[in-house]
C-alpha positions in Angstrom: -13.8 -23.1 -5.7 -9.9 -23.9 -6.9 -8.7 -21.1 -8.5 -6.7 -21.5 -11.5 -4.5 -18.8 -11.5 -2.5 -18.1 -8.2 0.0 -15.3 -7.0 3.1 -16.6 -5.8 5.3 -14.3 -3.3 8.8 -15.3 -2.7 10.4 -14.3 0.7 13.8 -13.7 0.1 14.1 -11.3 3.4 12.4 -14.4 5.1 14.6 -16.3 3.8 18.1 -14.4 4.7 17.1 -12.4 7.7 17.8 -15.1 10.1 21.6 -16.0 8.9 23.7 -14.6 11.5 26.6 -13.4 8.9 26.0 -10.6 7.0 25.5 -11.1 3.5 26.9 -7.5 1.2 24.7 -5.8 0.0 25.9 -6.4 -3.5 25.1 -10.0 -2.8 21.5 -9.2 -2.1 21.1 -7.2 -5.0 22.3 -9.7 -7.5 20.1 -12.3 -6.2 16.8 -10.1 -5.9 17.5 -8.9 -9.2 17.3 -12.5 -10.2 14.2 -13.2 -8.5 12.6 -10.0 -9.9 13.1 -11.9 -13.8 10.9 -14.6 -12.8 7.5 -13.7 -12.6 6.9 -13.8 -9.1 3.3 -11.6 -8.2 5.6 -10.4 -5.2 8.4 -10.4 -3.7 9.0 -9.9 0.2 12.4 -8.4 -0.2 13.1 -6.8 3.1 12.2 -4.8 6.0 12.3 -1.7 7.8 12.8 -2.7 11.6 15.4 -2.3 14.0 18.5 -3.3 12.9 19.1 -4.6 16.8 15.9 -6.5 16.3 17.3 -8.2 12.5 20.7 -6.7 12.0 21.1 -8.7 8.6 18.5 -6.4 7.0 20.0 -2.8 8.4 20.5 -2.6 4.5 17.5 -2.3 3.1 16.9 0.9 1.7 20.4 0.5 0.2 19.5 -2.3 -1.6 16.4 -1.1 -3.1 18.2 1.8 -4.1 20.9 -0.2 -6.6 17.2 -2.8 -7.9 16.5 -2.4 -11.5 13.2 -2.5 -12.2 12.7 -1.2 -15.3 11.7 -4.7 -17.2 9.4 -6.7 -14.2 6.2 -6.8 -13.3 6.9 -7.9 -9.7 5.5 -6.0 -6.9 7.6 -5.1 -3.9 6.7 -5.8 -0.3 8.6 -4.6 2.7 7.8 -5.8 6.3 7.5 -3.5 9.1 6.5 -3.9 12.4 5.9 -0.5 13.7 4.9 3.1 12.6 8.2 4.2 12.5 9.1 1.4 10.1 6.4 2.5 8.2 6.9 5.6 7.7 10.3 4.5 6.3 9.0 2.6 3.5 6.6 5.1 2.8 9.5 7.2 1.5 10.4 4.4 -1.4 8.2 4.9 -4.4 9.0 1.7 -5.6 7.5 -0.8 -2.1 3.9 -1.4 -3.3 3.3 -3.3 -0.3 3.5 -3.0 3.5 3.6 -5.9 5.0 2.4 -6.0 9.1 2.9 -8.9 11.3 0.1 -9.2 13.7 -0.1 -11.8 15.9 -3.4 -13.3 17.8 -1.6 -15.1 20.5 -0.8 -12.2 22.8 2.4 -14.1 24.1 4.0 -14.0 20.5 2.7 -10.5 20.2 4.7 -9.8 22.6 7.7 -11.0 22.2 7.6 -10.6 18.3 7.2 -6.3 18.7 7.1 -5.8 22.4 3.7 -4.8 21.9 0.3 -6.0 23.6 -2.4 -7.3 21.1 -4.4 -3.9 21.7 -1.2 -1.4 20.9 -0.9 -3.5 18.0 -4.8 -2.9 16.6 -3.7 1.0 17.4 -0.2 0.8 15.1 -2.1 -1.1 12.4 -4.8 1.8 11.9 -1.5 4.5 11.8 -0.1 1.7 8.9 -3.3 1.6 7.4 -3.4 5.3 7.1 0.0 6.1 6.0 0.1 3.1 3.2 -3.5 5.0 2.0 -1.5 8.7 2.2 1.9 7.2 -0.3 -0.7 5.0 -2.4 0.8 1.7 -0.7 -1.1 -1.5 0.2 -1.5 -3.1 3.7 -0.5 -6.8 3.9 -1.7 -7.8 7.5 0.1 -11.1 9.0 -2.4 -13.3 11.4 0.8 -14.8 13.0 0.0 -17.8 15.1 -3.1 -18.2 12.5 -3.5 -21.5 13.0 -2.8 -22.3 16.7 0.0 -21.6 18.6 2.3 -23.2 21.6 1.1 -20.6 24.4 -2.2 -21.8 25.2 -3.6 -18.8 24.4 -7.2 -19.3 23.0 -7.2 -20.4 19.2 -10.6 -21.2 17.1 -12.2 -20.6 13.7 -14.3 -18.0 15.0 -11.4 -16.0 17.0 -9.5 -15.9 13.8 -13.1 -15.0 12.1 -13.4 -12.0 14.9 -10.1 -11.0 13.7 -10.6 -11.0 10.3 -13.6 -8.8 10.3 -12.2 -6.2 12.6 -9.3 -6.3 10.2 -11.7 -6.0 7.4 -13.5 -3.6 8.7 -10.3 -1.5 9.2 -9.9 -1.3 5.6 -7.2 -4.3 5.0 -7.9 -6.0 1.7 -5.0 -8.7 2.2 -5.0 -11.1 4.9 -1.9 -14.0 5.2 -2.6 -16.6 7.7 0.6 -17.6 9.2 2.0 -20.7 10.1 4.6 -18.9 12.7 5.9 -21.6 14.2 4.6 -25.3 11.5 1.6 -26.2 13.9 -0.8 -26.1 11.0 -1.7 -29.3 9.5 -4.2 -30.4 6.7 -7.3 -30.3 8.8 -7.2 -27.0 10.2 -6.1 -25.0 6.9 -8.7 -26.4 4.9 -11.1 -25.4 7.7 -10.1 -22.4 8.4 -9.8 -21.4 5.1 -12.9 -23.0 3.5 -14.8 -20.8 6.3 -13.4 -17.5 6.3 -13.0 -17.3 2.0 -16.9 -17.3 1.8 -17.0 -15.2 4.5 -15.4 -12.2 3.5 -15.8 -11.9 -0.2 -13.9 -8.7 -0.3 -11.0 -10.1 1.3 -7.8 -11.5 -0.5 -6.8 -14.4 1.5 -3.2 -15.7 1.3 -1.4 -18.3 2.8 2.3 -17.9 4.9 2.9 -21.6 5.9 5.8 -22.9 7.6 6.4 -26.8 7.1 8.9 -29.3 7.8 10.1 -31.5 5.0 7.9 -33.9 4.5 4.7 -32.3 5.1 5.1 -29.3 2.7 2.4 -31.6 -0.2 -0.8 -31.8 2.7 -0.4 -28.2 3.2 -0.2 -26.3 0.2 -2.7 -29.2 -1.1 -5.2 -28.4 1.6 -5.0 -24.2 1.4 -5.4 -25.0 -2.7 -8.6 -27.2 -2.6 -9.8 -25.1 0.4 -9.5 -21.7 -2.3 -6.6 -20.1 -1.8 -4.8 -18.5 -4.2 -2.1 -16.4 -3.0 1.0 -18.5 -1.1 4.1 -17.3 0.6 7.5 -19.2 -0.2 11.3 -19.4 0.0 13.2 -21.4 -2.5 14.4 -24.7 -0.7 12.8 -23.5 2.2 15.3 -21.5 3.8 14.4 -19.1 6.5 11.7 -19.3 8.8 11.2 -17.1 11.9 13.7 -16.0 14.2 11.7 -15.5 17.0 9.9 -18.9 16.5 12.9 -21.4 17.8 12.8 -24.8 15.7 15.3 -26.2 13.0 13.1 -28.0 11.6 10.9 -26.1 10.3 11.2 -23.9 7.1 9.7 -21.5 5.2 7.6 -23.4 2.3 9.7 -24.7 -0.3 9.0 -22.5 -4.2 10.1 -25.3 -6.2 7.4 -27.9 -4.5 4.7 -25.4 -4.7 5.9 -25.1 -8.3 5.9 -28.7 -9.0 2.2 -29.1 -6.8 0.6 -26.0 -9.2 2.2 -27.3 -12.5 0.7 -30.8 -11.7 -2.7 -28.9 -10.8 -2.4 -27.2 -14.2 -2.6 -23.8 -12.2 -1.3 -20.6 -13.9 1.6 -18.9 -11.6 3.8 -16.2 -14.3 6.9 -18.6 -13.3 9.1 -18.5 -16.3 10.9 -21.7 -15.5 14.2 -21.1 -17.1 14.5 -18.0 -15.1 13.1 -19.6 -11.8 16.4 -22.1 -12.3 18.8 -19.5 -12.3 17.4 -17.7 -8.5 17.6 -21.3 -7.6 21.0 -21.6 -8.0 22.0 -18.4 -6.8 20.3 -19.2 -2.9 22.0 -22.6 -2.8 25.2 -20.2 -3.3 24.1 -17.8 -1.1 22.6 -19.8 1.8 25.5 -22.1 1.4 27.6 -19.5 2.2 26.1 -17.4 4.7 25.1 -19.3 8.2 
């Protein structure tokens, strides 16, 4: 079942947090700010993690501290990747969102928080619980989601075992993501065309990294497949930094734009305003390497 209304989240902390200069503050205000007029469900504006770990988003309570927003709708989501970092965003009022990376290849585990897959299931519960306590939301992460370069074992059903202990956790939103661009057309729309009948009570999203020209089978096949909620960057920009590979990007907004618009799908993207945040990354991530 295509839905016909989808929620789009735009990553700008995806997008920034791997740029080895540090952008001002002030800079990462202004273009939030922008991002925040155009109708995005979400936006993934930063994180509360080690500033050794992602020293280009040390600033994050700083930032949400000078954001305006008294005249959007847009929901804020913060990524954390430990109790302590949740317990930090649980102090801001204004994060709707907590979002949790949680990988199910225990090599990336690892070397993404330095934390075995079981520690992990242990942190999530205390996230669960504090986000419940300061009337946040969970946003869980099934990094490596559709395979991953390890070897460790990958299937429908693993990610389906995961999903239901998730569920039965009590997470309501669950992004499969792309870490590192191995999905491909095949195994989104199975994965996603099993698991969204599955768990009815779930909110599926999708977090897909793609190189350039194989952004249209991806986003097509998570669409047909029934999902309605996609990660993005505008141009693409970002990606993970613990993943290594130039290639591959964060999904581009402006082509999921174009694929939804020529799906007739309703996304709350005033245009106008969309081509203004456009404008203001190609300045920013011009600048900033």
């Amino acid at each position: 079942m295509n839905s016909k209304k989808v929620k789009l989240i735009e990553c700008p902390r995806d997008a920034m947090q791997g740029i080895k200069e540090f952008i001002p503050t002030a800079k990462k205000v202004q273009y939030i700010q922008s991002l925040l007029r155009v109708g995005f469900d979400t936006l993934d504006f930063g994180s509360f993690v080690s500033p050794k770990a992602i020293p280009q988003m040390q600033d994050t309570a700083a930032v949400l501290a000078q954001l305006d927003l008294s005249a959007t709708d847009t929901k804020l989501l913060a990524i954390i990747a430990n109790t302590m970092g949740a317990q930090e965003a649980c102090k801001h009022p204004e994060i709707k969102y907590l979002g949790y990376p949680f990988s199910i290849s225990e090599n990336f585990q690892m070397r993404n928080t330095h934390k075995t897959i079981a520690e992990s299931i242990v942190t999530l519960q205390e996230i669960l619980e504090l986000a419940d306590q300061s009337n946040k939301e969970v946003v869980a992460y099934l990094s490596m989601g559709f395979g991953n370069p390890y070897g460790d074992p990958w299937s429908v059903e693993i990610v389906g075992e995961w999903t239901q202990k998730m569920s039965d956790m009590g997470v309501k939103i669950l992004s499969l993501s792309d870490t590192i661009g191995s999905s491909n057309a095949e195994n989104i729309s199975y994965l996603f065309s099993n698991l969204i009948p599955q768990f009815p009570n779930i909110e599926f999203g999708a977090h897909l990294h793609t190189t350039p020209d194989t952004w249209y089978e991806k986003i097509n096949a998570a669409y047909t497949s029934g999902c309605a909620r996609f990660d993005g960057a505008i141009k693409g920009f970002g990606g993970c930094p613990m993943a290594k590979d130039d290639l591959t990007g964060n999904m581009p907004t402006e082509k999921m734009l174009s694929y939804l618009q020529s799906e007739k799908v309703e996304t709350g993207v005033k245009l106008m305003s969309f081509e203004s945040s456009y404008n203001e990354a190609l300045q920013i991530f011009n600048n900033y390497h």
